[in-house]
Each structure stands twice: as C-alpha cells, then as structure tokens.
N, C-alpha and C positions, 0 to 999 in steps of 0.2 A: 732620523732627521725628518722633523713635517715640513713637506714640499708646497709650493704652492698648489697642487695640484690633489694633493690630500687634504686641505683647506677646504678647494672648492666643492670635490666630492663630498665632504662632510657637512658643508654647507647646502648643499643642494638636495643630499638624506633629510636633514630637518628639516627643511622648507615640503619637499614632501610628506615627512610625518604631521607637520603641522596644517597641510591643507587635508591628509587625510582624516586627522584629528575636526579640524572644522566640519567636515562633511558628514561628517557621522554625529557630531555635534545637531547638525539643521536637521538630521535626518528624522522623518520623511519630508522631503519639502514637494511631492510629487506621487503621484497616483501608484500602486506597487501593483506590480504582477504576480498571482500563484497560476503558476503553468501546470496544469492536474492532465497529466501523459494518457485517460481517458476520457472515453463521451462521458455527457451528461448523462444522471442518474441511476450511477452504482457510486460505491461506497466514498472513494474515494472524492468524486465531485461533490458527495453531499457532506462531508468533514471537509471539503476547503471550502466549502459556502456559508457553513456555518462560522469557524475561524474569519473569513475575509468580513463579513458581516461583523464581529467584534470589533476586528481591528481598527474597521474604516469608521465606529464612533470614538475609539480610544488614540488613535492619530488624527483626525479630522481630515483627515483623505483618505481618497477612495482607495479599497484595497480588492478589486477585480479578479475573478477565475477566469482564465482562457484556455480551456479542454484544446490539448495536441495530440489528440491518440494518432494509432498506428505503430507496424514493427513491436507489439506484445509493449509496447510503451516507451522502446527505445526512443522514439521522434523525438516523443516532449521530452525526455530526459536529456539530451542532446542537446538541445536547444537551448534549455535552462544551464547548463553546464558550460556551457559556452559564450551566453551572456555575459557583457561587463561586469564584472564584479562591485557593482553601488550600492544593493540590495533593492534594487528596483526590480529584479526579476528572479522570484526564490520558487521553487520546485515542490509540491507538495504529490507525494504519492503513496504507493506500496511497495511491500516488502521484494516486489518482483526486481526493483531497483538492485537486489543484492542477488537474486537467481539470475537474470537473464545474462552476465558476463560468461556466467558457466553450457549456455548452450549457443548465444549467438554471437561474431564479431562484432562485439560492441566498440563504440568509441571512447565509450566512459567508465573508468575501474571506483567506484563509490568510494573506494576507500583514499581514493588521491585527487581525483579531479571534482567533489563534493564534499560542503563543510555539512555536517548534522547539526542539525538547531535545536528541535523537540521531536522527541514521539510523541504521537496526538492521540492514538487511540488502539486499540489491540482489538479483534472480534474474531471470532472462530470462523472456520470454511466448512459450509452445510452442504451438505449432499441431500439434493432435493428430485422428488421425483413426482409427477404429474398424477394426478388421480386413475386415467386408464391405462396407467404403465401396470397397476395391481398389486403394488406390492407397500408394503407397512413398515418395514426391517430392515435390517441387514440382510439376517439372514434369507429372507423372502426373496431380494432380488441378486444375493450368490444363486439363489437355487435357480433364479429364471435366467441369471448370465451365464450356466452351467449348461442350459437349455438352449439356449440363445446365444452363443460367445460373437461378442464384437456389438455388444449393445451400446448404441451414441449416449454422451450425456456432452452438453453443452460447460463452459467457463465463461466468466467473462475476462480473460485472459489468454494467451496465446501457449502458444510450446513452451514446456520450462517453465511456465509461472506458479507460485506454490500452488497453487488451485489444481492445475495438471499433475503438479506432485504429488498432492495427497490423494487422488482420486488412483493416480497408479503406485503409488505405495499401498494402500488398500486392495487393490486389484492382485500386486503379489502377493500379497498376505494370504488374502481366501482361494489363489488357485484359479480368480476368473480373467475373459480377458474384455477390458472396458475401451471405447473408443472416441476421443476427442472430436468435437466439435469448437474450435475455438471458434470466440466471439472478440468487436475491438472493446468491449465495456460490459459492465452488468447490466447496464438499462439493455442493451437489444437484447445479452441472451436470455432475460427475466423473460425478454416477451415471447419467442419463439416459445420458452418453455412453459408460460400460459396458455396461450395456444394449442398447444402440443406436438409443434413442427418437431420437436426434440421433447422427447420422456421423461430426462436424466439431465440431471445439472447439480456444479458443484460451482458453489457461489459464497462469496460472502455474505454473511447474517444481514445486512444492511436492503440491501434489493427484495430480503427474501420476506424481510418479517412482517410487513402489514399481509400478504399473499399467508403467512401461517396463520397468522392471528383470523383474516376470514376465512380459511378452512379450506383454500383454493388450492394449494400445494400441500403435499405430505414431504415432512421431513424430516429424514429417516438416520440422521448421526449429522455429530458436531467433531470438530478436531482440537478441540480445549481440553483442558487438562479435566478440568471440570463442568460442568453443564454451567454456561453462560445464564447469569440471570434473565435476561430477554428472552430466553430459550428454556426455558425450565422443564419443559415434557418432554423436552430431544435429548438423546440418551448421549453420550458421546462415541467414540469406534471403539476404545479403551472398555468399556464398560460391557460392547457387544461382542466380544472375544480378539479386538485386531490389537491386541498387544502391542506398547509400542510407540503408535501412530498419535501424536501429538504436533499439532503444529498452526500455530496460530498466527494470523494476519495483521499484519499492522499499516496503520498508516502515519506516514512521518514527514517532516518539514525541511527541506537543504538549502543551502546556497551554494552559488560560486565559489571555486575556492579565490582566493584574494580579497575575500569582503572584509570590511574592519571588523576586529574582533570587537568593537563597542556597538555595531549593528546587529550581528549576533546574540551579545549578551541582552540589547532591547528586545529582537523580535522572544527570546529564549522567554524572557522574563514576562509581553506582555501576551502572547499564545500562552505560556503557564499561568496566570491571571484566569484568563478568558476561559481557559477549560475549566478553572474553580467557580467560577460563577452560577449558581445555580441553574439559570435559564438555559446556558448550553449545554452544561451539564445533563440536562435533562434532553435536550434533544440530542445529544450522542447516545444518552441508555434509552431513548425511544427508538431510535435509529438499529437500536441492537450494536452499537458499540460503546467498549470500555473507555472514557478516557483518561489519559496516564500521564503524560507533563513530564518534569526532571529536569536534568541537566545535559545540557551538551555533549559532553563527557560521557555519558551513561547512555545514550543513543547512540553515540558512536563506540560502545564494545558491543549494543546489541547487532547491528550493522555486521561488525567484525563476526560476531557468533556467526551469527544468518547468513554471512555470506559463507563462511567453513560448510555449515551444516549442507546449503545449497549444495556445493561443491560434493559432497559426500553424496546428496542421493540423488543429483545428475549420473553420477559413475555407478551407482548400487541399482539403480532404474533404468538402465541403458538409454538415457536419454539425450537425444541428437537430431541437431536441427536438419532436416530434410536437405 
C-alpha cells in the first residue's frame, strides 16, 4: 500500500536528485580548490599547478592550489575529505594517501571516505647523494654505510611514506642501516640537501632533475621498473643487484565522497584532456614525470593495489610510528 508518506519521501528523493542533477549541471559556477597536503615546490605542488592552470582556461574560473602540509600529509588530506561534497574542494596528492593508514591514526581510509578521479602522473623515487658525501653507486655508498651505520638521508616525506620505504626496503636488502631525516615537502629537503646539511636524500625525480641535469647532485638509483626517460644515466636498484625493489610514485586527483558522479566524470575527462595536450605534456616529462590519465575505475584498483602493497612492507619493514 503507497502511504502518503512514501509519496512524500519519494517526492522529496527527486527533488533532491534534481537539484543535484542542476548543480552539476552549472558546474563550475565558482573558483575550485586543489588542496596539495605539501609545501610549495616538490612534486606534487608542481603537477597541481600545472593541472589548476589548464583547468582555470578550460572552465573560465579560477582553479587555485592551497599547500596544507603537515602530519606526513595527513592535514590537507583531512581537510579535503571532510569538505562538502560540491566539487569545489578536490584533493590532489601522492601515493602516501594509501601508506600513511598503515603507520598513523588516520582519520581517513582512501578507500571509503575518497572518490578517485585521475592519476595524473607516475615518476620514480631517486636516491640522491651530495657531491662530498663521495660516493657514485650503489655499491659505493653500502660500502661507506657498512663504515658508517646510521648515515642520515633526508625525504620530502615523513614516516611511512613510500620514499621511507624504499630507502628502508633497500637498506634490508644490502645489510646496511640508513637513517631518516623527514622533511614537510621536497622543496625544504631539496635544499638542506644542496647545502649539504644532509648528504643522502631519497626524493622524487621532480625536485631533483634540473640539480642532475647541472651536475650539482649525483644520483645514484631510481625505483622504476625501468630507467625513467628524464633519468636515462641513473641505473635503477633492480639493475644494481637490490632484486625486487620496484616502486613508483604517483600523483593522483580525489574528491569527497558524495560529489555527483557527473562532477567526476567532468573533472575525469577535462584533467585527461589537459595531460594530452602537448604543452603540459611537456612540462610533466620536463619535470621528470610520466603523465598517465585513465579512468576512475582504474585509479581506484591502483589505490586498492598500493594500499595492499603499503600494508605488506609496513609489516616486512617493521615500521612504526614513534
């Protein structure tokens, strides 16, 4: 029996489907947010500046980065997730998004309280080492951390971020022991390690490559499968005997969950536009990143992988937040 009361309930479903249908409709009628969970100038601020610049001629509004580091990125991740769900405030970061559940109390599980929109770009994590640290290799600086045990190398990530991983996935491998220095982003720890407040840094390709290309950093393995075209003289760990050790960095684009799936399917479709376009194309493989594009769908199984995989060498690395 339909009540009056299953009437109204169903009246008042449509009338919300149909204003959220309008809204997504007008959408954008107003300036967007990419919330980038670190500082200015590493990887990921410079792939949402590039993006927010597309977008803001292909919308004809502004489409703005607002850096919320802190907490290995948790802040801005937070923040963005917890935002109304309009599509005025979408989340652009890295793959730490999917590590950091498995070492810190987070607030937010990527796979529930985050919609995937694109992957924007993929780049290897370079293990860089300063000119008077002395070494060329791999093998070079096993032998001086054999000499040495407990030599600092900087991240521009905190605990738990793949960059920490890889560096102590490698550290089990050859038997040495390496020692963290986290940074809130790649621009600071780029600089200490120009400097040379810190020797050793494992960083994404982005921060690092005009510093290789002038010859100011030596950089000594990539974590790709294969030697990154930006990167063609840097061997990878695979290549140097660390069996294995594969793992590359990405950076990808979320929302809220609740946003209209026709919001989605815009940003989905005019972000995959944007990275075909030759001109940014070209500053992502100048930048020393891949860019990759896709579907929804396919960012959210790689998400699913990364976060297993995370899970897996949190427990194989004993790695535990203080």
């Amino acid at each position: 029996m339909i009540t009056r009361r299953t009437l109204t309930l169903a009246a008042l479903s449509l009338g919300l489907a149909k204003i959220a249908t309008a809204n997504a409709a007008a959408y954008p009628a107003k300036p967007i947010r990419f919330v980038v969970p670190f500082p200015a100038g590493g990887s990921t601020d410079v792939g949402a500046r590039l993006i927010a610049e597309s977008l803001s001629r292909t919308f004809g509004q502004q489409v703005y980065v607002e850096n919320k580091s802190g907490a290995n990125g948790t802040v801005g991740v937070e923040e963005a997730a917890r935002s109304p769900p309009d599509g005025y405030t979408i989340l652009f970061t890295i793959d730490a998004v999917a590590s950091n559940p498995h070492v810190f109390h987070t607030r937010v599980d990527p796979s529930k309280d985050l919609l995937p929109i694109i992957q924007v770009s993929r780049q290897p994590i370079v293990l860089a080492a300063h000119p008077s640290l002395g070494v060329n290799s791999l093998a070079e600086l096993i032998a001086l951390a054999k000499k040495q045990p407990g030599l600092p190398y900087a991240t521009g990530s905190g605990l738990g971020s793949p960059q920490h991983m890889a560096v102590q996935w490698f550290a089990q491998i050859a038997g040495i022991k390496l020692e963290q220095v986290p940074y809130r982003g790649g621009g600071p720890a780029i600089n200490d390690l120009l400097g040379g407040h810190v020797k050793l840094g494992a960083l994404g390709s982005t921060p690092l490559i005009s510093h290789y290309r002038a010859g100011t950093l030596r950089l000594l393995a990539q974590t790709s499968q294969a030697r990154s075209s930006s990167l063609p003289d840097v061997p990878t760990f695979e290549e140097q005997g660390i069996k294995g050790l594969v793992l590359d960095q990405w950076l990808g684009v979320f929302a809220p969950v609740g946003v209209a799936p026709a919001i989605v399917e815009l940003l989905n479709r005019e972000i995959g536009k944007a990275l075909a376009d030759p001109a940014v194309r070209k500053s992502f493989l100048d930048s020393a990143q891949e860019p990759v594009g896709g579907t929804p769908e396919a960012f959210a199984e790689l998400v699913r992988e990364d976060y297993a995989k995370f899970g897996r060498l949190v427990k194989d690395l004993n790695i535990k937040a203080e």
